[in-house]
C-alpha positions as CSV (number, residue, x, y, z in Angstrom):
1,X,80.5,74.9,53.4
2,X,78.4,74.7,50.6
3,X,80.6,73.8,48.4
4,X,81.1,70.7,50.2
5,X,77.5,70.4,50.2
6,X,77.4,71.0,46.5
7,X,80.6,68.2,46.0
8,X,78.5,65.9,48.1
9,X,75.5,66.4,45.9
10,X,77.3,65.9,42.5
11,X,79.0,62.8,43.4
12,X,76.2,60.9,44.9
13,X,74.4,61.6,41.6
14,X,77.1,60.1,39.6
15,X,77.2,57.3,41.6
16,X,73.5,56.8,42.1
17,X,73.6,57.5,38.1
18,X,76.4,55.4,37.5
19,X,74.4,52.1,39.0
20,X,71.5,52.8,37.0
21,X,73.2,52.8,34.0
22,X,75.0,49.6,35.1
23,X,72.8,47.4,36.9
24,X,72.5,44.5,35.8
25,X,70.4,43.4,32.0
26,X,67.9,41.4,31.5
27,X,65.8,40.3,28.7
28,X,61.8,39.4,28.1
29,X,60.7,36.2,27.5
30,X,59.4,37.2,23.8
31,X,63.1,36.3,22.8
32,X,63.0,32.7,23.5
33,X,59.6,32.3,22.1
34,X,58.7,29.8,19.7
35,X,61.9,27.8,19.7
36,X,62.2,23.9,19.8
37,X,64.8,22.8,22.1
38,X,67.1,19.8,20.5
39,X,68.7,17.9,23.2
40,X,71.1,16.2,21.0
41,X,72.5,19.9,19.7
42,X,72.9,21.0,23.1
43,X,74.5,17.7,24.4
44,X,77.4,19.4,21.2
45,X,77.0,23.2,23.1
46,X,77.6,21.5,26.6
47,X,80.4,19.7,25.3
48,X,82.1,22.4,23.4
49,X,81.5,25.0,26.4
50,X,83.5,23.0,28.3
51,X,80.9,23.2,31.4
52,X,81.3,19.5,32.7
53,X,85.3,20.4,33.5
54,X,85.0,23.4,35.4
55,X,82.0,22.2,37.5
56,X,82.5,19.1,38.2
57,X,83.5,17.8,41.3
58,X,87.5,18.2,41.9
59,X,89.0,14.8,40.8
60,X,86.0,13.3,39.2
61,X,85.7,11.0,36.1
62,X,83.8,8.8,34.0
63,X,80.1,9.4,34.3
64,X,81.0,11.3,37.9
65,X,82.1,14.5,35.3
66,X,78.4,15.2,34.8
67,X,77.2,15.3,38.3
68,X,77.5,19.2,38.1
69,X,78.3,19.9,42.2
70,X,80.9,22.6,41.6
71,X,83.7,23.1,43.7
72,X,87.2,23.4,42.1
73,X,89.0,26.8,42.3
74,X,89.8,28.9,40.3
75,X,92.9,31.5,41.2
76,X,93.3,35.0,39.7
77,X,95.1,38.3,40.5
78,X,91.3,39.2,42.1
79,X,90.6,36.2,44.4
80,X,89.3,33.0,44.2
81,X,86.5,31.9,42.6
82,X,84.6,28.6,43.5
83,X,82.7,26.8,40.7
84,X,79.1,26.5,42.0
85,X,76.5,23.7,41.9
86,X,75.0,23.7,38.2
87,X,73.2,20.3,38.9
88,X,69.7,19.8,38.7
89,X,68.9,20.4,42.1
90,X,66.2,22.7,42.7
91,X,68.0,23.9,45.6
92,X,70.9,23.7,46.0
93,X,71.6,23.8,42.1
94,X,69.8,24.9,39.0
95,X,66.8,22.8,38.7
96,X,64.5,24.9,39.3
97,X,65.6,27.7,36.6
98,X,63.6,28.3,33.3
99,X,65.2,28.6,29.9
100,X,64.9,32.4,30.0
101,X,67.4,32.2,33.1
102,X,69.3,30.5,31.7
103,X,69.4,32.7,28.5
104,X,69.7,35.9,31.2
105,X,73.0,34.2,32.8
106,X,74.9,33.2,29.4
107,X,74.2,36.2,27.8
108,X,73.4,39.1,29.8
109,X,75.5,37.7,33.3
110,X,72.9,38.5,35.1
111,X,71.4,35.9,37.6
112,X,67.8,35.1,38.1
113,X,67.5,37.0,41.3
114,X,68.6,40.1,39.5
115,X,72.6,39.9,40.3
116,X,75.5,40.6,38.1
117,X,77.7,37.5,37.8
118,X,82.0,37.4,38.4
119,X,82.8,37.3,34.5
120,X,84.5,33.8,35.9
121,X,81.9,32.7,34.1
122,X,82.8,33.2,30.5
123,X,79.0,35.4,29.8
124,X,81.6,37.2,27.7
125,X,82.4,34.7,25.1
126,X,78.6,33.1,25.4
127,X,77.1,36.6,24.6
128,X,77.9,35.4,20.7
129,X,75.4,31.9,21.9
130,X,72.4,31.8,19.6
131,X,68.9,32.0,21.5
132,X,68.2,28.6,20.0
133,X,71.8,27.5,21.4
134,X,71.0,28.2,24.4
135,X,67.0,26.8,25.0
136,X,69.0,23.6,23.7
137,X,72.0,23.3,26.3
138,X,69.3,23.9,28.8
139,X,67.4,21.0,27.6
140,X,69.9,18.7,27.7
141,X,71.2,19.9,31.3
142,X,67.6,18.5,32.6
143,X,68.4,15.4,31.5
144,X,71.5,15.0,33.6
145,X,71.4,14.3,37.8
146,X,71.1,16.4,40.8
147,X,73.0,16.5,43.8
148,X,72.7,18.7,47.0
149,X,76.2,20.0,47.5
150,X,76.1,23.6,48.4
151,X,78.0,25.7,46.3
152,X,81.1,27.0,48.4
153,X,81.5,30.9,48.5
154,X,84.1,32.8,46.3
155,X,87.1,33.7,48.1
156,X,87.0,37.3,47.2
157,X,87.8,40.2,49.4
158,X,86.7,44.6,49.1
159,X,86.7,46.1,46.9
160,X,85.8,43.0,44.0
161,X,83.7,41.4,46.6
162,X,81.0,44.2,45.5
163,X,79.0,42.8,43.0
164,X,77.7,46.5,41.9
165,X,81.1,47.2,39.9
166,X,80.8,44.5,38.0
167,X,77.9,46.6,36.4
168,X,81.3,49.0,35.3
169,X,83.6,46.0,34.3
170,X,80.7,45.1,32.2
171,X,80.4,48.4,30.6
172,X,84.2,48.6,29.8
173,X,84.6,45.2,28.6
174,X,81.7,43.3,28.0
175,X,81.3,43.6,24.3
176,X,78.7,41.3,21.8
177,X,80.7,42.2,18.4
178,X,83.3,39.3,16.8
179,X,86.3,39.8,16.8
180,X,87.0,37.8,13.3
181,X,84.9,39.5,11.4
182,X,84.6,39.6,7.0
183,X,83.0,37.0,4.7
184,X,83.5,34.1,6.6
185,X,83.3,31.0,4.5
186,X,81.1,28.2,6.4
187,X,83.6,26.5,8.1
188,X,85.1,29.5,9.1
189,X,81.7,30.5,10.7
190,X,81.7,27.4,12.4
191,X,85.6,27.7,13.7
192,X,84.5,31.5,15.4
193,X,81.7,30.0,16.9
194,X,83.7,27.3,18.7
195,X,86.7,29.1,19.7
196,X,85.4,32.8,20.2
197,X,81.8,31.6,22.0
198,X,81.4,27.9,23.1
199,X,84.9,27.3,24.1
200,X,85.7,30.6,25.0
201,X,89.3,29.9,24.6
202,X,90.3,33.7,24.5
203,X,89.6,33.3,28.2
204,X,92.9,31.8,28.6
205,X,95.0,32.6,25.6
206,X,94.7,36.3,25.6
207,X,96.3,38.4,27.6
208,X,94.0,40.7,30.1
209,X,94.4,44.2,31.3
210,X,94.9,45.4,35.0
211,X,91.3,45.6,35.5
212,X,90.5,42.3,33.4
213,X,89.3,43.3,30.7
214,X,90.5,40.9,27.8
215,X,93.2,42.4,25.5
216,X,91.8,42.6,21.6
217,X,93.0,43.8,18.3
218,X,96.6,43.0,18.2
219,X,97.2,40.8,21.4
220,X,93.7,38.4,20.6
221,X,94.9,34.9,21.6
222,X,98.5,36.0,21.9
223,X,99.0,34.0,24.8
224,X,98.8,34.9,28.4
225,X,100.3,34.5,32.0
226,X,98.5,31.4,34.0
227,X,96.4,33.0,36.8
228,X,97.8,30.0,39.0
229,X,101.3,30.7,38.8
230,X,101.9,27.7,36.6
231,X,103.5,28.5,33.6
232,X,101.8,29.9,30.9
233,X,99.0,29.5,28.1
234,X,100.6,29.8,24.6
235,X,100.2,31.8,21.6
236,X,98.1,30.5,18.8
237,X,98.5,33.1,16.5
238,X,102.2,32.1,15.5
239,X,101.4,28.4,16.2
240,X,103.1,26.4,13.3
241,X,101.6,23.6,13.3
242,X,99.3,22.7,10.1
243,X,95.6,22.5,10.2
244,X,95.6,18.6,10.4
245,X,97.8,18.7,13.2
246,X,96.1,21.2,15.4
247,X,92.6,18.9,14.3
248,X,95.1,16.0,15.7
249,X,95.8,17.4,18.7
250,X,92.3,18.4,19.4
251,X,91.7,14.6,18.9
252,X,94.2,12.9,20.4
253,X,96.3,15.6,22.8
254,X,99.5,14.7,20.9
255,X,101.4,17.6,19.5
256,X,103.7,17.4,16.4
257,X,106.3,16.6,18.8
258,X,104.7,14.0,20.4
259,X,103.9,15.9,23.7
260,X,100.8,15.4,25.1
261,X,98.1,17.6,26.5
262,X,98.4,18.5,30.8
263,X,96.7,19.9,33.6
264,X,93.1,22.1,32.5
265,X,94.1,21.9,28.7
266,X,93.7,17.6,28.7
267,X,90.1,18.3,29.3
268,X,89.9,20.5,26.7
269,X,90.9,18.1,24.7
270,X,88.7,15.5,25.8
271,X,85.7,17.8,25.2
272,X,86.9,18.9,21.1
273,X,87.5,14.9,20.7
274,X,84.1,14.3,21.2
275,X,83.1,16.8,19.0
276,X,83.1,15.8,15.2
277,X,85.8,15.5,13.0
278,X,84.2,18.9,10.8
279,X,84.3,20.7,14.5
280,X,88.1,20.3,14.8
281,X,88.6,21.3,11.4
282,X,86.4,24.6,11.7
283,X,88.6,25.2,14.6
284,X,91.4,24.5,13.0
285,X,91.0,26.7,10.5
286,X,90.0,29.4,12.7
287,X,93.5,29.6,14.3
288,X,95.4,29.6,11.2
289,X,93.0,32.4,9.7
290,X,94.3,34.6,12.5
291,X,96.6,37.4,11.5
292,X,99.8,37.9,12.5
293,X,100.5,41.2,13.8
């Protein structure tokens, strides 16, 4: 019997250790101090993160794209995931959050009542967000509207539907080093930043483990399965096409062999072509700087 006793004992200490070590991170105010925001730079972050097309309304366009109510789904081998209400609302959205919330939820995925976030949001590719980067995107999300659609719940069921292991997921996975790493040249700089933080596009193009956890090292935007069941996101290591025409294609949506851009990747598109012609080229260059394994 007291060995059972004892058994009991050690393993709620783990566990009660074990949440400890990975509730969820915050940081102080002190590193958002001082800074300026620039609307006009984080009108380029908002653009480049892509956040307009995953919360948006389903089906919107035009100026409807930046009414922020959320909704569209997002399928994986976990559960659905909804896309909340990022408006301006001070409800039902985010209007009443400060910039060090939003700092806490890019970078940490920690919300501002103290709750980890689904890595659905990318916190894992805006980890690499400057502090400056992020006071900015904030400042120019004020300036857009409000609306008072609640945010629909994530169709998520036991065990993921605990929020408490993400605090593990995040210790396994949640990392805040590049993975191009060296002398970068400036452009090359710039090309990491876009694809490896603002547009997160590892999220897609890499493969992800059973838990996942993103795939690094050798299988880094190697391509990857669709979540949905619809085909599959492909590999930009080997991609052949030439810098200009990947700086085309993030332009105009038109590949080499005149096929055009579909379903989530159009929008992509649409966001990089509103970006400046030096943007596509740093992100161009990026992808052709990768190494073949």
């Amino acid at each position: 019997m007291r060995w059972i006793i004892a058994l009991v004992v050690v393993l709620a200490i783990g566990v009660g250790g074990g949440l400890i070590i990975a509730r969820p991170a915050t940081d102080g105010s002190d590193i958002l101090a001082g800074l300026t925001p620039d609307v006009a730079n984080g009108q380029t972050v908002f653009t480049a993160s892509g956040c307009a097309s995953c919360h948006m309304a389903e089906g919107a366009t035009g100026e409807a794209k930046l009414v922020l109510s959320g909704g569209q789904a997002f399928a994986s081998d976990f559960g659905t995931f909804r896309a909340p209400n990022i408006s301006q609302h001070p409800d039902e959205g985010i209007g009443d959050w400060t910039d060090l919330d939003m700092w806490n939820a890019l970078h940490n995925g920690t919300s501002p009542d103290g709750q980890h976030y689904y890595p659905v949001l990318p916190y894992a590719a805006y980890v690499h967000l400057e502090p400056q980067d992020v006071v900015d995107l904030h400042a120019y999300m004020k300036t857009l509207p409000e609306d008072a659609t609640p945010s629909l719940p994530h169709e998520v069921g036991f065990p993921f539907s605990v929020r408490a292991a993400v605090g593990g997921w995040k210790m396994l996975f949640f990392k805040d080093d590049w993975v191009m790493q060296g002398d970068l040249s400036p452009e090359l700089e710039r090309g990491r930043e876009l694809v490896e933080a603002m547009g997160h596009c590892a999220e897609c193009h890499t493969p992800r483990n059973l838990l996942g956890g993103l795939k690094t090292g050798g299988d880094w935007l190697t391509g990857a399965p669709n979540p949905s069941g619809r085909g599959t996101f492909p590999d930009l290591v080997t991609l052949e096409w030439s810098e200009g025409e990947i700086a085309e294609y993030l332009s105009s949506g038109f590949t080499p062999e005149f096929d055009s851009a579909g379903g989530h990747m159009a929008l992509v598109v649409e966001n990089f072509a509103a970006l400046s012609p030096e943007d596509r080229a740093a992100v161009a260059a990026y992808v052709k700087a990768l190494p073949i394994q």
